[in-house]
C-alpha positions as CSV (number, residue, x, y, z in Angstrom):
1,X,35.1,25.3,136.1
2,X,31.7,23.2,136.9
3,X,29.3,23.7,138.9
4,X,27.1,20.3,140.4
5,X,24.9,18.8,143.2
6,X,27.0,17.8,146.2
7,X,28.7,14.1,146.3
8,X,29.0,11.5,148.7
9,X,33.2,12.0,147.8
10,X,32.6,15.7,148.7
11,X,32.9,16.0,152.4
12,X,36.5,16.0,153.0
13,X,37.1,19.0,150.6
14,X,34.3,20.8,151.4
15,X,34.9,21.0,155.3
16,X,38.2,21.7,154.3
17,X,37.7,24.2,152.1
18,X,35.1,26.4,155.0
19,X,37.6,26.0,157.4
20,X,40.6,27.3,155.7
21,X,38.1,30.5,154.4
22,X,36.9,31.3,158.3
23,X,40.7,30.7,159.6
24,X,41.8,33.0,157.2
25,X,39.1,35.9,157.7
26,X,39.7,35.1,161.8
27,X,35.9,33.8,161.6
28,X,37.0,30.2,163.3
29,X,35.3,31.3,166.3
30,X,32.5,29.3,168.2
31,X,29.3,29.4,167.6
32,X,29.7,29.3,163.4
33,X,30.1,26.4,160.9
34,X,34.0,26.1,162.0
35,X,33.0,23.8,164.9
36,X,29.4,22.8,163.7
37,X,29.7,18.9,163.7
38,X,27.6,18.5,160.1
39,X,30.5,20.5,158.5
40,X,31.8,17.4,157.9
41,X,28.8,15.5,156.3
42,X,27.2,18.2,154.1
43,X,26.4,15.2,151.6
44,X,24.5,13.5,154.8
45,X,23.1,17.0,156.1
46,X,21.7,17.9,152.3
47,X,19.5,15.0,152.4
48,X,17.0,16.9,154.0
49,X,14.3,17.6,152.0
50,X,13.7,21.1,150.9
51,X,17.6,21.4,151.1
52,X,19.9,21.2,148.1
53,X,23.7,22.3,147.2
54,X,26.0,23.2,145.2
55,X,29.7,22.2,144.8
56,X,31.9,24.6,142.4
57,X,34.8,22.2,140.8
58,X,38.0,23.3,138.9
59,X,40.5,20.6,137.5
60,X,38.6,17.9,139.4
61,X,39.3,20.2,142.7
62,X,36.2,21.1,145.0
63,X,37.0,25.0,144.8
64,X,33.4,25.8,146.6
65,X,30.4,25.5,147.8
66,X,26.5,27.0,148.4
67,X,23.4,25.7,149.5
68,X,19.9,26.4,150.2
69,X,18.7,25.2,153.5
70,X,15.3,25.0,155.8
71,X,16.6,25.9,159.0
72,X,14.2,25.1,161.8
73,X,11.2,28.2,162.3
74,X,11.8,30.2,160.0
75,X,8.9,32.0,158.3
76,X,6.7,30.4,156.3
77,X,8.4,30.2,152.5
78,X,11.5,31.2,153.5
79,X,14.8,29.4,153.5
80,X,18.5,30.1,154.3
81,X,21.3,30.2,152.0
82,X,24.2,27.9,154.0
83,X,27.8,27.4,153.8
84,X,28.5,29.5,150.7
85,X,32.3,29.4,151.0
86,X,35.1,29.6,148.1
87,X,38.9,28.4,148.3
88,X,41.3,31.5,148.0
89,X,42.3,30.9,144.6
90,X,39.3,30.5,142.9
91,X,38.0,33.9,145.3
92,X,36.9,37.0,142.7
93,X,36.3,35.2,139.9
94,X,32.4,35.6,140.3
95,X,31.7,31.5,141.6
96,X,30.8,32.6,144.4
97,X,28.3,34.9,143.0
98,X,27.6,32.1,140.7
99,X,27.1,29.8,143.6
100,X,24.6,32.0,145.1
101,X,22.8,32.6,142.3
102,X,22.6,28.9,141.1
103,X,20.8,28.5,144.8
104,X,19.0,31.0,144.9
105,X,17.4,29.7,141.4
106,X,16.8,26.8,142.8
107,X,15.1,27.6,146.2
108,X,12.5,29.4,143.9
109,X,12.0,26.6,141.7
110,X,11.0,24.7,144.3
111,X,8.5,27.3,146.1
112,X,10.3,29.3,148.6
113,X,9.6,33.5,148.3
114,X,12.4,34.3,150.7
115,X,16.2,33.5,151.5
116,X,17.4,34.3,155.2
117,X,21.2,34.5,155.6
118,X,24.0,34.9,158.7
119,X,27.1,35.9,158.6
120,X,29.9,38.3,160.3
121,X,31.7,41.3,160.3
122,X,34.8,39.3,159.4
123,X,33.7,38.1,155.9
124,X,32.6,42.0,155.0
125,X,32.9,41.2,152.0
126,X,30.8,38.7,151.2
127,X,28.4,40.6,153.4
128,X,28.9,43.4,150.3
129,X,28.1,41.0,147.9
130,X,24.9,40.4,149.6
131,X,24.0,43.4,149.4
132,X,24.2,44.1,145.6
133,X,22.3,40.9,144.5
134,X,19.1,42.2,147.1
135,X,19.8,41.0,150.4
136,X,18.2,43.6,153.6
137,X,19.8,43.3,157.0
138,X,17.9,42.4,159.6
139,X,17.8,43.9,163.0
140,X,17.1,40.5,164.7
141,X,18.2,36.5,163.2
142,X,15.0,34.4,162.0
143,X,14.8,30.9,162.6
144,X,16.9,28.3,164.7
145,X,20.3,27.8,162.9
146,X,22.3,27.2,165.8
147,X,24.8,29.5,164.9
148,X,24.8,32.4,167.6
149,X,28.2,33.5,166.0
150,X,26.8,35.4,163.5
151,X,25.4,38.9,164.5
152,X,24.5,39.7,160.4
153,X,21.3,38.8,159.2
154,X,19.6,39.7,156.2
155,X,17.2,38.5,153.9
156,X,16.1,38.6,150.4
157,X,12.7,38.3,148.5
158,X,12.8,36.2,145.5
């Protein structure tokens, strides 16, 4: 397994590979990445600066994905953690902790304090796994991701 910065060749898998996890967890509902257009040119949308990812490979397969993002108004220094999402076989083996981590790492390199995150009941458990690196919920979302979907929010100092 290898993890690298996003490719151009990426986009196919990776759409494929968030919409097959939200179809699964019955999270393919409007109003989250499912039907968010840039799902579909990550490579294009992580272009923006002060936005980076990840992509999690496994015998040349995109298994994954996790990225660091600066979502319109949020606080000063913070930035979300985007479209972390992991194909079913590869789920449990710790990449998606790895993922997270590797972004995390990164976002802090380059100067933010905080990471903002959404998500759903549906994906409980990655909403767990949130939880025991440092992530908070939040009573209210931050910021203007777009994605009114999500009723979790939480955030994490770095």
């Amino acid at each position: 397994m290898d993890i690298r910065p996003i490719e151009s060749g990426d986009n196919e898998a990776l759409a494929k590979v968030i919409r097959t996890a939200l179809a699964e967890f019955g999270a393919n509902k409007p109003g989250t990445v499912y039907f968010d257009p840039t799902t579909d040119a990550l490579f294009e949308l992580f272009r923006t600066p002060g936005s980076y990812y990840y992509v999690a490979i496994q015998d040349e397969k995109v298994i994954g994905g996790c990225g660091i993002f600066p979502t319109e108004n949020l606080p000063q220094g913070t930035c979300e953690l985007v479209k972390l999402y992991v194909a079913k076989e590869a789920r449990g083996t710790g990449i998606g902790k790895q993922l997270m981590e590797q972004s995390m790492s990164w976002a802090k390199e380059n100067g933010y304090t905080h990471v903002y995150l959404e998500s759903m009941p549906e994906l409980k458990k990655a909403v767990s796994i949130y939880e025991k690196v440092g992530f908070a919920s939040l009573d209210h979302p931050l910021g203007n991701s777009g994605h009114d979907g999500c009723d979790i929010w939480m955030l994490k100092e770095l």
